[in-house]
N, C-alpha and C positions, 0 to 999 in steps of 0.2 A: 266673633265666635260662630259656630255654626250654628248654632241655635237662631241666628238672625237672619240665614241666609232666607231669601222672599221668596224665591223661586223653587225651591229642594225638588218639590212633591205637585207641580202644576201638570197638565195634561200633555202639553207638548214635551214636556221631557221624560215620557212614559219608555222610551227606548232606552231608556238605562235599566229595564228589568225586563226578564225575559219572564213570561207570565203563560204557563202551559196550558191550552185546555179552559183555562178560567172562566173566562166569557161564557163559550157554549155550556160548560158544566154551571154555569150558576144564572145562565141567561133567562129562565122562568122561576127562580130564586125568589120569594115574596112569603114573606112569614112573620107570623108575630108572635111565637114562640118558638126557636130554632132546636128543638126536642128531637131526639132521634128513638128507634127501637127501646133503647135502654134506660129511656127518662130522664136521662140530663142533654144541657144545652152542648151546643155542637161548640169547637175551640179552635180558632184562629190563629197564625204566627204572624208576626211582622216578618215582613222580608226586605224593603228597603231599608236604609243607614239611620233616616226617621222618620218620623210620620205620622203628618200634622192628625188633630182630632178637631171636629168639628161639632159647632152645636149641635147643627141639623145633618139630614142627609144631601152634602152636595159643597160643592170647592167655595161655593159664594159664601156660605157660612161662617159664624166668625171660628174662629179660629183657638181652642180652650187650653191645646198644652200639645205632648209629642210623646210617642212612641218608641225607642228604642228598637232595631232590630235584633230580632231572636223572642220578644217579647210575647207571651200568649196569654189571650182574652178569651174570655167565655161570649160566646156571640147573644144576645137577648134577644135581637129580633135583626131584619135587616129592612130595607126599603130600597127604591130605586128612585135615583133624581130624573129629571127632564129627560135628560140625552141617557137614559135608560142603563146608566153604571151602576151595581147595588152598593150598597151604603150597610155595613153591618153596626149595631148598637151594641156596648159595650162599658163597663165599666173601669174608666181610665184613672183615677184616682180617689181612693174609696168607692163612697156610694155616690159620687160622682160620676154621670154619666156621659156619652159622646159618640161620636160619628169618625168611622177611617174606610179607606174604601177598597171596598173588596181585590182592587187591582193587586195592591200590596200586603193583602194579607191573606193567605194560604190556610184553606181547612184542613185541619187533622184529622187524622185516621186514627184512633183507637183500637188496637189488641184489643176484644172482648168475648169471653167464652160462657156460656151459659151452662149452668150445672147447679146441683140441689144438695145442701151440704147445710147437716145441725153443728152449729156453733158456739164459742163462747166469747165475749170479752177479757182481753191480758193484758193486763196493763202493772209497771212497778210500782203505780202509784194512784191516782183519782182517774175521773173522769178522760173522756176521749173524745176528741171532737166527733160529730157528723157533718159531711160535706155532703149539696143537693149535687154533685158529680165525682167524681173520680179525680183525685188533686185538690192541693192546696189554693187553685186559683177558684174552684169555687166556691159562693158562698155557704155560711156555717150552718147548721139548723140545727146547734144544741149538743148537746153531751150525751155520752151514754155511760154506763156507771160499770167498772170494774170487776166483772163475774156477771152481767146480765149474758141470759142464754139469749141465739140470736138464730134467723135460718138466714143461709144465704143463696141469693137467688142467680147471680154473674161476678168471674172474675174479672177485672177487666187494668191493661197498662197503661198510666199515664202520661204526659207530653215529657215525663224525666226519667222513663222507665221503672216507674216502681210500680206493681199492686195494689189494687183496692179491691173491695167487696162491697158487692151491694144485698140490701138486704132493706127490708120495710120495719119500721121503724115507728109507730104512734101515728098511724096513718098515711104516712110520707114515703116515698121510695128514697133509700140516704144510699152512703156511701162510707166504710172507714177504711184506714188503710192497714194492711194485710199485716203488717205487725204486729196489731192488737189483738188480729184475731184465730183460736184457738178453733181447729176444725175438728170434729169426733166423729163426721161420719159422712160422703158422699159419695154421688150416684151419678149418672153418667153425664158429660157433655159434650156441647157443642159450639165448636168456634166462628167465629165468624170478625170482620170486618163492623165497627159499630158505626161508624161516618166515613162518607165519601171523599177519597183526598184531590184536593186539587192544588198540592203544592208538589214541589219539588221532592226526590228519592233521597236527597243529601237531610234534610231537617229530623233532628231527634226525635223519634216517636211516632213519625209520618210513616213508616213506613207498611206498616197494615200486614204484616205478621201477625199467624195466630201461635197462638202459646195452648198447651193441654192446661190444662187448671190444674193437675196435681204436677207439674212440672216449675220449676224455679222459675225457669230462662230458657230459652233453646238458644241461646247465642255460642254455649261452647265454651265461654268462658269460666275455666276454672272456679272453684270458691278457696279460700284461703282462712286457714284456721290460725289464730293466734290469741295469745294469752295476753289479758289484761288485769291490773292490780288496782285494786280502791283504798286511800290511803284513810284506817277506822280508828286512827289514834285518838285518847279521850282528851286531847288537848288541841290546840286551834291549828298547829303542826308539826311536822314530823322531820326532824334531821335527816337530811341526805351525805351520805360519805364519800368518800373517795376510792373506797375497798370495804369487803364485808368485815364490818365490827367496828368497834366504837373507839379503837385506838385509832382507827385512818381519819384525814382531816375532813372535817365538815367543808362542804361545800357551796350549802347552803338551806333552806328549807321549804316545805312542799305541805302546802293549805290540805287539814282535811278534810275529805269527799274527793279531793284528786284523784282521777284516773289518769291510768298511766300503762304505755304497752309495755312489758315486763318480756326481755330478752332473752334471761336467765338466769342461774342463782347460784351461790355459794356459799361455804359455810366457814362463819369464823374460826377461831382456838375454839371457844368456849363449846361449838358446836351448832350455835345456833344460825338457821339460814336465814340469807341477805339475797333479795328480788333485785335484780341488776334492771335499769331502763337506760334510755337515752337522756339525759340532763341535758346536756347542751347540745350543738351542732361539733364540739368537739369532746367531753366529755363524758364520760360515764358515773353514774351512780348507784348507789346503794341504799336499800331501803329494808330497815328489819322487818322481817316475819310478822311477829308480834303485832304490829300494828297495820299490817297491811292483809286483804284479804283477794283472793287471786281466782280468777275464772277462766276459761277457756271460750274464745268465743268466733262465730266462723263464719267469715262475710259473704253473703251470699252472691252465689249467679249473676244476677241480675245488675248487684254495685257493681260487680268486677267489670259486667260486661260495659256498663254507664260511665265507669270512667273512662276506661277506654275509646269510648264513642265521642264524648267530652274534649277528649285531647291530652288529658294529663298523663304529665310524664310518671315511668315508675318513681321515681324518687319522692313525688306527692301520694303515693295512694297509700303507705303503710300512717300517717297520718290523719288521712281522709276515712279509712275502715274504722278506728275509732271513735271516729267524730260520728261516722254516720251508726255505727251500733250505740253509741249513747242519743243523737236526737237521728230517727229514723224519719222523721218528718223535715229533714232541711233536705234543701235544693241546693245540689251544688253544684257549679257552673264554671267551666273553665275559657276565661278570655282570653284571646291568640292578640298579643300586644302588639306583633306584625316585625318586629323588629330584633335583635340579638342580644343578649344579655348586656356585652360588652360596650353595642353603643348606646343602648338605655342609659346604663349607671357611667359613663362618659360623660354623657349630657346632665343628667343629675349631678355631677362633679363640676363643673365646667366652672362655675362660682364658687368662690368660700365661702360666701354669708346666706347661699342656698341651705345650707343643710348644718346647721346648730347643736353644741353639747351644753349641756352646765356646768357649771364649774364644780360641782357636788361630783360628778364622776372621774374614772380614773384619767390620771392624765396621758395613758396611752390611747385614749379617745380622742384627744387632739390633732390636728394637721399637723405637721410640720414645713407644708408648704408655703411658698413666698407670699410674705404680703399676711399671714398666718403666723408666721415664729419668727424672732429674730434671733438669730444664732449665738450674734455676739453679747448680746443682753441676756439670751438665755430667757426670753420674755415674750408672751403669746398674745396677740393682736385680740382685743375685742371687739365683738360686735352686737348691738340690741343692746346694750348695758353692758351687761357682766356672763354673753355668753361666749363662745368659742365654735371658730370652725371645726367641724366634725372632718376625720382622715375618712379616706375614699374606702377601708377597710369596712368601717363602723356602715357607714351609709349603704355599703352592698348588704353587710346582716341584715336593717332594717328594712331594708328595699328586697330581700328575698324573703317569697311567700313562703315559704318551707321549713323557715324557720316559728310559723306562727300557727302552726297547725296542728293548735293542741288547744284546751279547752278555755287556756286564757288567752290567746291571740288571736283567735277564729273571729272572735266579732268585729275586729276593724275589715271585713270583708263582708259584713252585713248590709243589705244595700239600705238606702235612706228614705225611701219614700216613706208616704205614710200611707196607713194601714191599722185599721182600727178593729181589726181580729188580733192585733199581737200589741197595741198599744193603745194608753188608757192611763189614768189618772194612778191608778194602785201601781203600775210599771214604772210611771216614772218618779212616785214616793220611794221605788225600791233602789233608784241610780241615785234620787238624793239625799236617802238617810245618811247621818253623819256630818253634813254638812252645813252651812249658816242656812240654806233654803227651807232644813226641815222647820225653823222655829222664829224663822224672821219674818216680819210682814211684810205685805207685797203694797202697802198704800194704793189699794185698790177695793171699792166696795163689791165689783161684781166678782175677781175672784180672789177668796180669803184665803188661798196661800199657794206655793207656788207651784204645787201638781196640776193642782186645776189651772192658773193661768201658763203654765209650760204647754199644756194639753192641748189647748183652745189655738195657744200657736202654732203648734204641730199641722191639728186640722186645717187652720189657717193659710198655711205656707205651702203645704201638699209635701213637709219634712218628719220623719218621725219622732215625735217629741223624747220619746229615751235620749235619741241623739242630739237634740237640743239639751235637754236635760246634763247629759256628759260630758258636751260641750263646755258649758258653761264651769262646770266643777275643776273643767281642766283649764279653763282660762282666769278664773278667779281664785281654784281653792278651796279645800274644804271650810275654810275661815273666810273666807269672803271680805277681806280689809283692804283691798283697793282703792285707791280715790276713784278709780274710775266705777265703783258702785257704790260710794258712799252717799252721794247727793250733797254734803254739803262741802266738795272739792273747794278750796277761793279762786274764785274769780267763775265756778261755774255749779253756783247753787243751783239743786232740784234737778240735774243732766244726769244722766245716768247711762253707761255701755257695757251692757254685760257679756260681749262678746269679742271686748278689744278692738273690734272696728278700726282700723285706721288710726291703733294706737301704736305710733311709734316714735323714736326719738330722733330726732332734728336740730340743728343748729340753734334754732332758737326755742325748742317746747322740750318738753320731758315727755314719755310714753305715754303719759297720765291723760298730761296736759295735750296733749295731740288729740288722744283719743275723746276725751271730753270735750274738744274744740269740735272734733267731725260730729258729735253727737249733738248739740247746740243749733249748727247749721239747719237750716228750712233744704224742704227737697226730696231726693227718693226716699224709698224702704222709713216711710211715716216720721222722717224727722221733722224739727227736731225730738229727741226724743228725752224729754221732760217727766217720765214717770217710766218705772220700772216695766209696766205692761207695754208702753212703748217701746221700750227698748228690747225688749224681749222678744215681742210680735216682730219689730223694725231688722231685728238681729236676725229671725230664723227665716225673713221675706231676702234680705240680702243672701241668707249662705244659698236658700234654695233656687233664686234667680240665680245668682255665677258661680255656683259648683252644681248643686243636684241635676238643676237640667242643661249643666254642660258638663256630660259624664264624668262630672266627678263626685259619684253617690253615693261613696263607700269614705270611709276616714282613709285608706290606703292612698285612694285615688286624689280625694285632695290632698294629701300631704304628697303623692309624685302622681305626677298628671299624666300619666303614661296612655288613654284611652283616644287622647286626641292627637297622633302620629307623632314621633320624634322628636320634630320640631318644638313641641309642645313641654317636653319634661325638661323638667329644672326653673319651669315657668309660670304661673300661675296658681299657685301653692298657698292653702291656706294658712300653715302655719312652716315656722324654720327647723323647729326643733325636730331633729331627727327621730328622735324616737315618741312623736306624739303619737298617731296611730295609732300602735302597738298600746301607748296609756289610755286614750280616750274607750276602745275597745276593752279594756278591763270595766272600764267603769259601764260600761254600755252591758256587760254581763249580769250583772246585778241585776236589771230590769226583768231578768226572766228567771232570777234565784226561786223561784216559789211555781214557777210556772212551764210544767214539765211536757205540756201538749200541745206547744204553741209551733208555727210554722216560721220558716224562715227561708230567705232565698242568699243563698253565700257565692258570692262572685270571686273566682281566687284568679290574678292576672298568671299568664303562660310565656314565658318569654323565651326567644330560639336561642340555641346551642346555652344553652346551661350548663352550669358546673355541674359535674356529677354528683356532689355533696353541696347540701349549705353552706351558705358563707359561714363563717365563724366570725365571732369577736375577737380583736385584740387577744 
């Protein structure tokens, strides 16, 4: 894996970056608080592929974890080693600290304008974070409460293009972001440049444009107005039809609180009008009046102009404008996969027993290919037990983003690390209510049940415990009766694998029995593992060594490996089942049912010559 390679990031192979300016602009560089005019810390990008963190300032140091390129840090301080390279301080995982060095990572420029404007807090619900800078990668400093009046003192854009405001706050200079806040009155300003860039003109947000403060965006890009519906029915959901009114056939149904972008409408016999949306990738639905309640809403400037910048095709942005007028605080990030749709999902095809159906679904999910059906029998090959090769149809639906870009499939595009501003003990009660973990014990005296010991592993592993958490529910079950977590399996009392590990079926073992066999074993990831918090910790130390820190840190990416070139997809794959993702991400949702002000970073892959439309199902 790349992740191993010894040499990535050494001094002698500094010619694989071209590095402008940087030396002489940072060459008296020495600070121990990297504060600019505007009171927060100055923000770095990575620019190489990755890029080691070190304890200290300097390559002899050990060595703590990597960086991804495109990734931005808030700098803390920086120093200089021996041979006089600065070394910036940063926080690389949590409140975990660390050392990368300035060759490869590029100061950001900030858009910031200064102006004097009485304000308010708007919010549809509670509290709103304060950030000690402008963006979500700074740290938090507390809430501010819903109608509290505010002055503010700069507007200022951050490394994803969006707005913030600053404003003093219980002593503190804070930061919220521009959504919240409600302007009634300001006076004149003045733009200016808030940090000195020493990166390249190509990086998002680098580029040190000033903006008027009463102006959205100066990029030019259009805003885009469209209608959205909130599904208010007094029951848990709402039929969808096939045509307006209630004689056309059901299609299906739609959870309430659903939002949904409303295309247009018509009106039955009876009179009554019916909210037409998008249903499927083929599809159209209908949704009555009556229970759905409908707004007009207009994306601003600034999105239009970010996704653009971004890379995303039009066919993601009517998608993406929803998503981001319901959470305005996610980051969304579009990755260029480097390759064609065509041979992506070629290579994902290329095997039958890469890509999985159950046998619960319809049987036009199926393959029909060799070695998959047999004609004359009339009779389809199994594989794993009792599943089925998935037809090349089914696995393009799943494998195209565009299809999940709605309020229940957005999150298997949520990245994994952890992150202890959006993840926490009460997040992860919220992914396992319903399940055997909310009321089983965990045979453990230091943590009594399974939020708290899911959490500690999270921290643990540098993975985010929701996604352990979801993990788990999709490999076990909301019943949890597997031998392989009952403990007292025969032949492997007290072993316990709550993650499937190396559970599969073999000539000689059952799934069970395989997997309780790898879990017994002395050796990596804390085997054997003997007690549920073993195996838990053991479980979330393996996914985040050979997926999180070999790009695959979203559920997307381990279910198709598409981040690590070509060669790579259809290989390395956490699970078979074609449509996990898509399930683990539903459940990964829950974690922030309650929690409406929380940040996230959403990585949605880009892949060249694309169908003009989503794939469809069957």
């Amino acid at each position: 894996m790349l992740m191993n390679n010894p040499v990535f990031f050494r001094k002698s192979l500094c010619h694989i970056i071209t590095v402008v300016m940087l030396v002489s602009l940072l060459g008296s560089f020495c600070m121990v608080n990297a504060a600019d005019s505007y009171g927060y810390s100055k923000v770095c990008r990575v620019t190489a592929s990755t890029l080691n963190v070190r304890k200290g300032a300097g390559d002899t140091y050990t060595k703590l974890g990597m960086l991804k390129k495109g990734t931005y840090k808030v700098i803390l301080s920086s120093k200089k080693d021996k041979k006089g390279t600065t070394w910036y301080k940063v926080y690389y995982s949590g409140t975990k600290t660390g050392y990368i060095c300035s060759k490869y990572a590029n100061i950001i420029s900030l858009s910031s304008t200064s102006m004097s404007a009485a304000a308010s807090i708007k919010t549809s619900g509670g509290n709103v974070n304060l950030r000690s800078g402008p963006g979500t990668i700074f740290s938090s400093q507390g809430t501010i409460a819903n109608g509290k009046k505010i002055s503010v003192k700069a507007k200022v854009k951050d490394v994803y293009g969006s707005y913030w405001y600053q404003l003093s706050y219980n002593g503190k200079t804070s930061y919220i972001h521009s959504k919240y806040v409600k302007l009634s009155s300001q006076s004149t300003s003045n733009s200016s440049s808030a940090s000195s860039s020493a990166g390249s003109s190509g990086t998002t947000g680098s580029t040190g444009s000033s903006s008027s403060a009463g102006s959205s965006s100066s990029s030019g890009s259009p805003s885009v107005s469209f209608t959205v519906g909130t599904v208010t029915t007094s029951s848990s959901s709402l039929n969808v039809r096939s045509g307006p009114g209630t004689a056309y056939s059901k299609l299906g149904t739609i959870a309430k609180g659903t939002v949904v972008t409303v295309t247009g409408s018509a009106k039955a016999s009876d009179g009554v009008k019916w909210y037409k949306y998008k249903y499927s990738s083929t599809k159209t639905g209908y949704l009555s009046s009556a229970y759905v309640t409908v707004k007009t809403v207009k994306s601003d400037e600034e999105f239009e102009a970010y996704m653009t910048a971004q890379g995303f095709p039009d066919s993601y942005k009517g998608g993406l404008r929803l998503l981001h007028s319901l959470h305005p605080n996610w980051k969304f990030r579009a990755y260029d996969v480097g390759c064609t749709w065509s041979s992506a999902l070629n290579a994902e095809t290329k095997y039958l027993n890469t890509n999985l159906v159950s046998k619960s679904l319809p049987v036009s999910y199926r393959s029909t290919a060799r070695g998959s059906y047999n004609s004359k029998t009339k009779t389809w090959t199994k594989f794993d037990g009792s599943w089925y090769a998935a037809n090349k149809t089914v696995v393009a639906y799943y494998m195209d983003p565009r299809n999940f870009l709605n309020e229940d499939g957005i999150y298997q595009f949520m990245t994994h690390q952890y992150d202890a501003s959006s993840q926490n003990e009460t997040t992860v009660k919220a992914v396992i209510k319903g399940s055997f973990m909310e009321t089983r014990s965990t045979g453990s005296s230091t943590y009594k049940n399974f939020a708290s010991l899911i959490n500690a592993a999270g921290k643990n592993s540098g993975v985010n415990p929701n996604v352990i958490a979801a993990m788990i529910v999709q490999e076990q079950g909301n019943k949890g009766t597997s031998g392989l977590i009952s403990g007292v399996y025969s032949g492997y009392k007290g072993y316990y694998n709550f993650f499937n590990i190396g559970a599969y079926t073999t000539k000689t073992m059952t799934a069970v029995q395989r997997g309780l066999w790898y879990a017994k074993q002395s050796g990596s990831y804390g085997r054997p593992w003997n007690s549920i918090y073993k195996s838990i910790k053991g479980g979330a130390s393996f996914y985040g060594t050979n997926y999180v820190k070999n790009k695959q840190d979203t559920y997307y990416y381990k279910k198709f490996n598409v981040k690590n070139g070509v060669g790579s997809i259809g290989s390395h794959q956490y699970m078979t089942n074609v449509s996990a993702a898509a399930s683990e991400g539903k459940l990964l949702k829950k974690a922030f049912s309650t929690n409406t002000g929380y940040s996230a970073v959403i990585e949605i892959p880009v892949y060249r010559s694309m169908p003009q439309e989503a794939c469809p199902l069957p």
